[in-house]
Phi, psi and omega in degrees: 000138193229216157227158146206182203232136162245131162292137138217125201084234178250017181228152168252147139218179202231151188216156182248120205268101165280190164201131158250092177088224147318324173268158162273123176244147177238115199258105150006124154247313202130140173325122203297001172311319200289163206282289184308287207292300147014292141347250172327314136355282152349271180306329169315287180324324185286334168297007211237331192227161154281125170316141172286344197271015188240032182273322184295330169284007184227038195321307161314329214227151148299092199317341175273359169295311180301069163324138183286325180264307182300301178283010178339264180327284177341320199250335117358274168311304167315285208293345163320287201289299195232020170290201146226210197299290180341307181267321126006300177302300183310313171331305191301309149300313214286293214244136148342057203349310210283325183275011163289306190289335179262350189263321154347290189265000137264359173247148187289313179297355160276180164260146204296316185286338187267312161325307191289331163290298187291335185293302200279321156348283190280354198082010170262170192264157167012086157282000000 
């Protein structure tokens, strides 16, 4: 899912990209002037990258080392064991509930007390 902005003519507007099955679909948001569609743009962009103000959970690493897709699970697990509501949120754009709920229940890298909270968190059972 993306954003993109089209010219035509001299006005612009942005649309919101899906794939549905097999199609690519383009949903209207509205002129990138607007407040709202801004907003969402904003927010898309920000899913593309780790945010800087989320450097201190990746302490080991260049945060431009960190792929969003290869590195899924690495940056899960960081934000389990040591994120807060913020990096939670950001997790949640990012990443599917069910690969949070699976990388929950297979890495080694949350500690049993940070499994146990999220496990009640998302609603699953004994991860």
């Amino acid at each position: 899912m993306g954003v993109i902005t089209k010219t035509i003519g001299k006005r612009k507007y942005s649309y919101l990209v899906l794939r549905e099955g097999e199609r690519v679909v383009h949903k209207y948001l509205g002129s990138p002037d607007d407040p709202l569609v801004a907003k969402i743009t904003s927010l898309k962009q920000e899913t593309l990258v780790i945010p800087e103000r989320f450097g201190s959970l990746f302490w080991d690493t260049s945060l431009s080392n960190i792929h969003i897709k290869r590195n899924a699970r690495y940056i899960i697990e960081r934000i389990l064991e040591f994120g807060d509501a913020d990096a939670l949120e950001w997790m949640q754009r990012v990443y599917p509930v069910q690969i949070i709920i699976q990388v929950l229940y297979l890495s080694r890298a949350v500690s049993e007390k940070s499994r146990n909270f999220w496990a009640i968190w998302f609603g699953v059972e004994d991860a």
